[in-house]
Backbone as a chain_set.jsonl record, in Angstrom:
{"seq": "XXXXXXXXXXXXXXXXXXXXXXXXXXXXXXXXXXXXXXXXXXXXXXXXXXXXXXXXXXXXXXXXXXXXXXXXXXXXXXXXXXXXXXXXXXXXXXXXXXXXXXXXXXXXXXXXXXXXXXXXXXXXXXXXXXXXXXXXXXXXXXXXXXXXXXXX", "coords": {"N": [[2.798, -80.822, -25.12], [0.867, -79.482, -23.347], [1.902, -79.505, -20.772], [3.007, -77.144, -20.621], [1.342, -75.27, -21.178], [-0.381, -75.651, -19.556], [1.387, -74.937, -17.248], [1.723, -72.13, -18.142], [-1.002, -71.005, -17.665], [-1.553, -71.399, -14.914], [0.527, -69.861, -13.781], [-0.13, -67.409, -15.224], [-2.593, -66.927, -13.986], [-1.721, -66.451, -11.476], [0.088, -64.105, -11.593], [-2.176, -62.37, -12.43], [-3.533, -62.289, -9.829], [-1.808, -60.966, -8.238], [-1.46, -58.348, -9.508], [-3.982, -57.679, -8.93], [-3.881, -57.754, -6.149], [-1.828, -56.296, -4.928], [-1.131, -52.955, -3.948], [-0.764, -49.724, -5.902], [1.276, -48.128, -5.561], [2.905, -50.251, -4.68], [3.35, -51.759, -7.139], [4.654, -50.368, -9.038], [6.725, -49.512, -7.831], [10.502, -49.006, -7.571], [12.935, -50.81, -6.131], [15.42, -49.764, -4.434], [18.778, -50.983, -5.785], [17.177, -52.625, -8.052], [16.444, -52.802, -10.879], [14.184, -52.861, -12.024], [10.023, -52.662, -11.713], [7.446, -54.687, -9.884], [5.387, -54.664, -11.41], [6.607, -54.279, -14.063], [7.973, -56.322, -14.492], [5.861, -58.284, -15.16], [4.296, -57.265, -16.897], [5.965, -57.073, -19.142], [6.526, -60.359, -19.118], [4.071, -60.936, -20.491], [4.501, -59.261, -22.909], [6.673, -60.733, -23.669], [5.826, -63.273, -24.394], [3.979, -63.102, -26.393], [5.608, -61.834, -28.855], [7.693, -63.892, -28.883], [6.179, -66.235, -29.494], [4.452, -64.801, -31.592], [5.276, -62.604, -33.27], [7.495, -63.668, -34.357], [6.544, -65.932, -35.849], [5.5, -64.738, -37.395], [2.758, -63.804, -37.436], [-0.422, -61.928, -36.678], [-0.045, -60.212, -33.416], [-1.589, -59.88, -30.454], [-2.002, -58.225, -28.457], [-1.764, -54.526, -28.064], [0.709, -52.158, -29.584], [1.344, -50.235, -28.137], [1.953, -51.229, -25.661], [3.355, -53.015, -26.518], [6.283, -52.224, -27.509], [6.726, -50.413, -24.75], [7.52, -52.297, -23.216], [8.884, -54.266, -23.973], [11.84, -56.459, -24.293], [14.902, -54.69, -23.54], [14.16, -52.309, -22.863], [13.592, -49.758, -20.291], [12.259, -49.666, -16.941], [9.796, -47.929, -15.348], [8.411, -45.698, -13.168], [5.939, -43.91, -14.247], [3.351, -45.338, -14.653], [0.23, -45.697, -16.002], [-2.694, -46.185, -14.208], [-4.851, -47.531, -16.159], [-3.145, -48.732, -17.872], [-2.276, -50.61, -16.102], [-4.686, -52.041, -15.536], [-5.165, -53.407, -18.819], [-2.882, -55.167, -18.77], [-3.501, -56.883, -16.39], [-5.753, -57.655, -18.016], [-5.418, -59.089, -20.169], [-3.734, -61.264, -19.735], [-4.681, -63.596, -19.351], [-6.136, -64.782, -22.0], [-4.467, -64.426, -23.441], [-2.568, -66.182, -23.146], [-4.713, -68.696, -24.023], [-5.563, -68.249, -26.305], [-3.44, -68.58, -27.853], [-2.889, -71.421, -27.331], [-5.347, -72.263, -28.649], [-4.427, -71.416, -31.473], [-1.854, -72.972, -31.616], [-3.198, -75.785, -31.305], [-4.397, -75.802, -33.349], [-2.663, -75.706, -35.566], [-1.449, -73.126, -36.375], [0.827, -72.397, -36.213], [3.117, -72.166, -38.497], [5.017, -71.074, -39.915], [8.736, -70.224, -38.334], [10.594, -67.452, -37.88], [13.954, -68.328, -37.046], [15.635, -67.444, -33.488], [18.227, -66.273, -31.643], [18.346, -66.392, -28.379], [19.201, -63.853, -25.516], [20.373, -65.656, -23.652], [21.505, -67.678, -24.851], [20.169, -69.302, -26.351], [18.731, -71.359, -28.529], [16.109, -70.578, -31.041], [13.871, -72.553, -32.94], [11.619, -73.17, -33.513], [8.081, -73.029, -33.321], [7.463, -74.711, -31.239], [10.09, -74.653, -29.67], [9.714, -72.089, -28.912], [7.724, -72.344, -27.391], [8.415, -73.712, -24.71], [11.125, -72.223, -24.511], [9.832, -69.675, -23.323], [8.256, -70.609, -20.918], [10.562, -70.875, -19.224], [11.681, -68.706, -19.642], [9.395, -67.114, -18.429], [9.542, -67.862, -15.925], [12.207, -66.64, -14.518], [11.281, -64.322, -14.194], [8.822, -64.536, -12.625], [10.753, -65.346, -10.715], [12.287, -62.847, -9.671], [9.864, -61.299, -9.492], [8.794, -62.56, -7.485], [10.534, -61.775, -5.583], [11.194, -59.045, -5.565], [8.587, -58.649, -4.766], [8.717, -59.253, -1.486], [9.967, -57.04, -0.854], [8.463, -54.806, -1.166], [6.547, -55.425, 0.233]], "CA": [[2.773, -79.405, -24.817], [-0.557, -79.67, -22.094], [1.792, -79.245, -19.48], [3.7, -76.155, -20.872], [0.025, -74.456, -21.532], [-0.931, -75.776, -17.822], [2.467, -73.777, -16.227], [1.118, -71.009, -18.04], [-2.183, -70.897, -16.947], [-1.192, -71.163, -13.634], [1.458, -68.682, -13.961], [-0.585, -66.335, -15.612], [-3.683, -66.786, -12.567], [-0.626, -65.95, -10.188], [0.326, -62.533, -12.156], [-3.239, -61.634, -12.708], [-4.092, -62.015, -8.438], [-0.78, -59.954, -7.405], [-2.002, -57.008, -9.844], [-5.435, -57.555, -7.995], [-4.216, -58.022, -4.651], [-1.089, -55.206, -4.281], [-1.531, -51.775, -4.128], [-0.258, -48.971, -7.107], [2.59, -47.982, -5.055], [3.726, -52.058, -4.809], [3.403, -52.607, -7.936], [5.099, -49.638, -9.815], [7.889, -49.609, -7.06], [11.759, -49.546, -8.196], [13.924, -50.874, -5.111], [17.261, -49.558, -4.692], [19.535, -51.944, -6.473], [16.675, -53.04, -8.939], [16.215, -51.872, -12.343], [12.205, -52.703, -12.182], [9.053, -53.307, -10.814], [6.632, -56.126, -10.086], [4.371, -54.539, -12.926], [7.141, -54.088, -15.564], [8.29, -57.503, -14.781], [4.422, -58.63, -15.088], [3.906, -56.771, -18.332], [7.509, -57.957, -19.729], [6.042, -61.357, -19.542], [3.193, -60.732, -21.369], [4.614, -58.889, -24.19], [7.623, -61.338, -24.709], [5.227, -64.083, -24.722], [3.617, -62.149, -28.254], [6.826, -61.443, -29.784], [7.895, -65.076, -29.365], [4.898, -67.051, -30.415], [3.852, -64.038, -32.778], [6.063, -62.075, -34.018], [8.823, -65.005, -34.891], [5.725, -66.853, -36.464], [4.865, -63.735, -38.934], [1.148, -64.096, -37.129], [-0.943, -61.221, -35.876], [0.01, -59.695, -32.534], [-3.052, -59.891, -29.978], [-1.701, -56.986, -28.105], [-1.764, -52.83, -28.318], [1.728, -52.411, -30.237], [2.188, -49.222, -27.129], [2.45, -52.19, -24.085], [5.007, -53.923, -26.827], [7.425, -50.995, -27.363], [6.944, -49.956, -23.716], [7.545, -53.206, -22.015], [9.662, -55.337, -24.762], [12.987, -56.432, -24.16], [15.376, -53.878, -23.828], [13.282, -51.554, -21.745], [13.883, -48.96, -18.901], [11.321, -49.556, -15.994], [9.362, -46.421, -14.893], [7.385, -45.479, -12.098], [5.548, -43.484, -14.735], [2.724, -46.256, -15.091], [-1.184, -45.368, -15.906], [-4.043, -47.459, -14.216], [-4.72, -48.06, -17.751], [-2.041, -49.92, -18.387], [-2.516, -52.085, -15.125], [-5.821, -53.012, -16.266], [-4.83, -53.955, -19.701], [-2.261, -56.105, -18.792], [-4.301, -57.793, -16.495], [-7.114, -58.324, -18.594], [-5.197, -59.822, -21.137], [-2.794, -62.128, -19.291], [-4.687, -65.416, -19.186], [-6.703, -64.798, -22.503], [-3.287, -64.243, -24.719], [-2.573, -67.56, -23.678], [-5.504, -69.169, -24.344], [-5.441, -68.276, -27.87], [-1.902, -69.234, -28.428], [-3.422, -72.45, -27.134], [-5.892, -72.722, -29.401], [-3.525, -71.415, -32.727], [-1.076, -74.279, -31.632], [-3.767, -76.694, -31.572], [-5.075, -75.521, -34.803], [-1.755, -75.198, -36.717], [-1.413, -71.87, -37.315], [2.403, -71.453, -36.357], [3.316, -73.234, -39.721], [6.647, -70.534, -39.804], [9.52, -69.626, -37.62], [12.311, -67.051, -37.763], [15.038, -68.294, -36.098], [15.952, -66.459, -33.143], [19.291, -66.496, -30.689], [17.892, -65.84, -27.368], [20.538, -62.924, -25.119], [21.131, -66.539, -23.176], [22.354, -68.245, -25.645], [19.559, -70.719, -26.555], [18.2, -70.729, -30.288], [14.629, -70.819, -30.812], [13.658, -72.881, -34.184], [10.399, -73.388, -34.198], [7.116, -73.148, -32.206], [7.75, -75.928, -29.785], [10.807, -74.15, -29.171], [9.201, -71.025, -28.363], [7.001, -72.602, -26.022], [9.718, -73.937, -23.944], [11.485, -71.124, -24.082], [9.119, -68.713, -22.862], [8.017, -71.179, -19.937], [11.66, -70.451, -18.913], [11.898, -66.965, -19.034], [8.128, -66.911, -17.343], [10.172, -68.529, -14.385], [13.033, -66.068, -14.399], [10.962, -63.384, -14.025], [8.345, -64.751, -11.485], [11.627, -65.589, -9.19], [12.546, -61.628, -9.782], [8.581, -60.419, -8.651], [8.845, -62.923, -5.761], [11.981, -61.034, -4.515], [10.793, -57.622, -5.17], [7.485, -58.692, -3.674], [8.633, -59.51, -0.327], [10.949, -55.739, -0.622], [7.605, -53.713, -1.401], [5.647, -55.143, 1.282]], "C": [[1.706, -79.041, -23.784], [0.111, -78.962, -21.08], [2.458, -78.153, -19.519], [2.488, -75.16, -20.997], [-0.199, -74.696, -20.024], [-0.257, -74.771, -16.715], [1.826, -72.751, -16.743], [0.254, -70.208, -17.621], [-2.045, -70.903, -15.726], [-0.276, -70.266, -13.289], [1.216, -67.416, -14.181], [-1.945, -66.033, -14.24], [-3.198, -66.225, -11.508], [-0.611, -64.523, -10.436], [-0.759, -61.977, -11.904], [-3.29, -61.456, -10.96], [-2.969, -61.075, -7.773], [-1.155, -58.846, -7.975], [-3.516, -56.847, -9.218], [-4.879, -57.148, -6.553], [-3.054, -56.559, -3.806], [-1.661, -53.655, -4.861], [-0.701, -50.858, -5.684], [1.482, -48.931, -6.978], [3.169, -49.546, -5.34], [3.961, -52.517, -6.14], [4.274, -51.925, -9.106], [6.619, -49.387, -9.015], [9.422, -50.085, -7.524], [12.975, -49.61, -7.017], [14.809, -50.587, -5.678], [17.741, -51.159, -4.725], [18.842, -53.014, -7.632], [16.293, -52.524, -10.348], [14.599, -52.034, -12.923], [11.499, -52.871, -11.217], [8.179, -54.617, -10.814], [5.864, -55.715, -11.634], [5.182, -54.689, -14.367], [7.509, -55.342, -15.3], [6.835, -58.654, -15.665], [3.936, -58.555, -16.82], [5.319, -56.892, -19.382], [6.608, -59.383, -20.221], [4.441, -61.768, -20.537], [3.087, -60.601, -22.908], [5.69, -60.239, -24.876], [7.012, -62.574, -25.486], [4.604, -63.635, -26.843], [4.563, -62.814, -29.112], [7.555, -63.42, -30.169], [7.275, -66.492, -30.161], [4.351, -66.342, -31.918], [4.502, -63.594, -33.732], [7.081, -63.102, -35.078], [7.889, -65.862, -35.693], [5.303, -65.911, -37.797], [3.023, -63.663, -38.467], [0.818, -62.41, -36.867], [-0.49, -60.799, -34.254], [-1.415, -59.74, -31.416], [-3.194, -58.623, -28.672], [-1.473, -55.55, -28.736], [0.171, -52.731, -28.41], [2.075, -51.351, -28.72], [2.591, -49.721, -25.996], [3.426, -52.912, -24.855], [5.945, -53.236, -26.145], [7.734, -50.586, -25.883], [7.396, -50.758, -22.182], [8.512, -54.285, -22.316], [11.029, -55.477, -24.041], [14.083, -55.225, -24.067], [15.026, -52.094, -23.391], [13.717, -50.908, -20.722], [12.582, -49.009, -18.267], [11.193, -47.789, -15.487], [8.852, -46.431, -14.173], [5.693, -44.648, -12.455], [4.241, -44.456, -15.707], [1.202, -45.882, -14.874], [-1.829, -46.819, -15.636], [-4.567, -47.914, -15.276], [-4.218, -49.467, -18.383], [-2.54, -51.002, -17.5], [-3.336, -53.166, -15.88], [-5.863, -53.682, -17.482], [-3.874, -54.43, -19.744], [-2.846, -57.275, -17.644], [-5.888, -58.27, -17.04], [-6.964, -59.114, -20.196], [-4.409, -61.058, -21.146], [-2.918, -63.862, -19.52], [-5.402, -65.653, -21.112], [-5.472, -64.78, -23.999], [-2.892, -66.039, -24.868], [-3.944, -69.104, -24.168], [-5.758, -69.157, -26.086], [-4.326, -68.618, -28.464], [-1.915, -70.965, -27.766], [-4.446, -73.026, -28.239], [-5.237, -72.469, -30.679], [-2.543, -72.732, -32.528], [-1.897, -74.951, -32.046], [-4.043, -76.832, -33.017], [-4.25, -75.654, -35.928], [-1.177, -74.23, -37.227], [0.092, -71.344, -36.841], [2.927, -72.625, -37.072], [5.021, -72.345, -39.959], [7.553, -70.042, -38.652], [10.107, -68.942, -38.207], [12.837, -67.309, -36.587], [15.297, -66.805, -34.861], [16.801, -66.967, -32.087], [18.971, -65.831, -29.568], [19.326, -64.822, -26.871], [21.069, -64.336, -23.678], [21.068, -67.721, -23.291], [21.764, -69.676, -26.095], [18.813, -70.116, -28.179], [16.98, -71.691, -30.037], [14.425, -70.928, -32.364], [12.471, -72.753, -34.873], [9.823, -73.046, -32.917], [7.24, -73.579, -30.657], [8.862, -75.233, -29.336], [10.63, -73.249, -28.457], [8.399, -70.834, -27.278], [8.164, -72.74, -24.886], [10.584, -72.88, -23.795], [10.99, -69.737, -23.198], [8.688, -69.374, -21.329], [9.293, -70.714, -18.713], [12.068, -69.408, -18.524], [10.383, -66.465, -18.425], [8.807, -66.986, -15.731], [11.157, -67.713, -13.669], [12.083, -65.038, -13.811], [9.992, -63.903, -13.016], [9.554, -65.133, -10.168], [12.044, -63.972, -8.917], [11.335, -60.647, -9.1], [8.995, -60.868, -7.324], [10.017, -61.979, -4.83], [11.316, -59.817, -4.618], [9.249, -57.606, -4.437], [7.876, -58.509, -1.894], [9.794, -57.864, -0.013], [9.696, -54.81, -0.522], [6.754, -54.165, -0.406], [5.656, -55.059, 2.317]], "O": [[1.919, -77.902, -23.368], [-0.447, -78.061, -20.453], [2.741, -77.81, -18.371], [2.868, -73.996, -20.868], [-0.161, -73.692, -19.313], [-0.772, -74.119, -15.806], [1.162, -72.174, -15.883], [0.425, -69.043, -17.263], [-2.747, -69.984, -15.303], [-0.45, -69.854, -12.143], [1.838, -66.457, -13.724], [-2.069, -64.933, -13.702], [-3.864, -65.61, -10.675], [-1.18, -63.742, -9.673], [-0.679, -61.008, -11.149], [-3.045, -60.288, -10.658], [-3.288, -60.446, -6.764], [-1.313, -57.967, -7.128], [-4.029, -55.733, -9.118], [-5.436, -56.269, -5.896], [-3.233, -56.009, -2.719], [-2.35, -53.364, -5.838], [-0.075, -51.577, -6.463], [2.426, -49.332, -7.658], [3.878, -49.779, -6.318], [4.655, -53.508, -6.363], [4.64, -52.626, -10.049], [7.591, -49.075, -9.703], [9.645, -51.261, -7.81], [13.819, -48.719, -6.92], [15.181, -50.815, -6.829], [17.356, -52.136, -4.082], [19.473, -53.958, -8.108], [15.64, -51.481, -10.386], [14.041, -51.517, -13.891], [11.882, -53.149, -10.08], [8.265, -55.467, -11.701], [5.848, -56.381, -12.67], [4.705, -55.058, -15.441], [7.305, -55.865, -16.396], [6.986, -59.524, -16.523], [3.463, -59.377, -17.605], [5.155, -56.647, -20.577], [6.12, -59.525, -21.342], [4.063, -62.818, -21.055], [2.386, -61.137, -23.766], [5.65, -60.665, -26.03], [7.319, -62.948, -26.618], [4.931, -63.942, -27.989], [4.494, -63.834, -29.799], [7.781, -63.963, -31.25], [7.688, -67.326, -30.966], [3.989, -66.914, -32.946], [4.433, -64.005, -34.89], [7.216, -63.097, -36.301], [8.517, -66.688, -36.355], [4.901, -66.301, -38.892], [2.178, -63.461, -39.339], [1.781, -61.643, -36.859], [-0.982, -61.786, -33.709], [-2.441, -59.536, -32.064], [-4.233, -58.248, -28.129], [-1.015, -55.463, -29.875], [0.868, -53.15, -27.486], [3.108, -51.68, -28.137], [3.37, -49.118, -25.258], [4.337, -53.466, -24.24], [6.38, -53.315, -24.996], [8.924, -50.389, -25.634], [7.548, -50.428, -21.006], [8.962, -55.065, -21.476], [11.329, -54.62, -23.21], [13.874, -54.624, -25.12], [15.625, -51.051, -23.649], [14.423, -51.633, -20.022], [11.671, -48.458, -18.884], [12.006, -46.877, -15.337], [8.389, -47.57, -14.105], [4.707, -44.603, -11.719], [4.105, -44.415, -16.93], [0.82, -45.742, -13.712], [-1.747, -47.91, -16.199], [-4.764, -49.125, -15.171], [-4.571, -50.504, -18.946], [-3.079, -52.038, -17.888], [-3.139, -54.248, -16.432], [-6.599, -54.668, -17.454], [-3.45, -54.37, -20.898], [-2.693, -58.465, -17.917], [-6.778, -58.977, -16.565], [-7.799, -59.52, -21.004], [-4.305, -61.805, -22.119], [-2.145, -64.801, -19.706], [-5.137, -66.765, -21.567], [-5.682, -65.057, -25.18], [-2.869, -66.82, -25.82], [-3.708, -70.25, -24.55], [-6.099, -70.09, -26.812], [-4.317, -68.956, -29.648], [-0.869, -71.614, -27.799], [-4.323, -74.18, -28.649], [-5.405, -73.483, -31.356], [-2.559, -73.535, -33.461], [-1.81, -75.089, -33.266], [-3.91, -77.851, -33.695], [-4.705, -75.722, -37.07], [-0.508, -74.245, -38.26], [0.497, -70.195, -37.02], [3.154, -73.735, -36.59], [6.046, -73.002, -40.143], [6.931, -69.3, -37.891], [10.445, -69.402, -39.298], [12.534, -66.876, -35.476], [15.205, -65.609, -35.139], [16.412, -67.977, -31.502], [19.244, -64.63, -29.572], [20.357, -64.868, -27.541], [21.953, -64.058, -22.867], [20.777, -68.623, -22.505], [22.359, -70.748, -26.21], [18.536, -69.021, -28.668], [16.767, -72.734, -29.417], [14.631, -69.971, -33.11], [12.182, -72.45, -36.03], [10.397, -72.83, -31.85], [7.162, -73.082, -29.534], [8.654, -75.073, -28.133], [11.179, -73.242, -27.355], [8.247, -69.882, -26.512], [8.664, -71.768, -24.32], [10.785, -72.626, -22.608], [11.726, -68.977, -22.568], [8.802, -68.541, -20.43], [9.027, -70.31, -17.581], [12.637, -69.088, -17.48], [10.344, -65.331, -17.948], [8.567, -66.314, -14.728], [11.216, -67.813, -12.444], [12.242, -64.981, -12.592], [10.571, -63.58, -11.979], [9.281, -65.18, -8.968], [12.154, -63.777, -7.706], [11.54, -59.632, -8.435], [9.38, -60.196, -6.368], [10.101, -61.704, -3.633], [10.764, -59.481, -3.571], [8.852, -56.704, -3.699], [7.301, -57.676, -1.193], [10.322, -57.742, 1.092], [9.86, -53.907, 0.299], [6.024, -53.26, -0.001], [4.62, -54.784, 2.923]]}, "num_chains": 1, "name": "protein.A"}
């Protein structure tokens, strides 16, 4: 699992420097023919990460339940985004996984609930959840990269 914690970490260093490096406008921006922005994609990956390691494990949450609900699956992107928020999604980006680094190591996702991803992969356990999430990290960084190069 090293190198599934390593994509992250590098994945997550990427997210964190584009909410550093673009402006409000760039980052809250909803191109015609897109249904989000770089930030809700940004803060998507954040929360699902949670929900799949956490939630499905019965663990603690290490996130503010109002960036779940407002960013979870199933979500309408807004333009209606407080500097607030920015900052607390990047100041939690690399540090969520770091602790779901150290709970793996440690043991502490001892339960799953099953869960049938919406494409069509079932998630059993932990290890599953890693791998899965690496996956949909990827989906959604190919989705910023495109709306990146539209917003600037």
């Amino acid at each position: 699992m090293n190198l599934i914690f390593e994509t992250a970490f590098f994945n997550r260093k990427f997210l964190r420097d584009l909410l550093e490096e673009l402006s409000y406008d760039e980052l809250t921006m909803i191109p015609k023919k897109f249904n989000n922005s770089i930030f809700w994609n940004i803060a998507h990956i954040l929360v699902t990460q949670q929900l799949l390691m956490y939630e499905f494990s019965r663990l603690p949450k290490t996130i503010d339940d109002k960036i779940i609900e407002k960013f979870r699956k199933g979500t309408k992107a807004t333009t209606n985004i407080s500097l607030e928020e920015i900052e607390y999604v990047k100041k939690h980006l690399i540090p969520v996984i770091e602790k779901t680094q150290d709970d793996y190591k440690n043991g502490m996702f001892k339960k799953y609930t099953p869960y049938h991803t919406s494409v069509n992969i079932s998630l059993n356990n932990i290890d599953d959840a890693l791998k899965f999430n690496a996956f949909h990290d990827g989906i959604h960084l190919g989705v910023i990269l495109s709306l990146k190069k539209i917003v600037l």
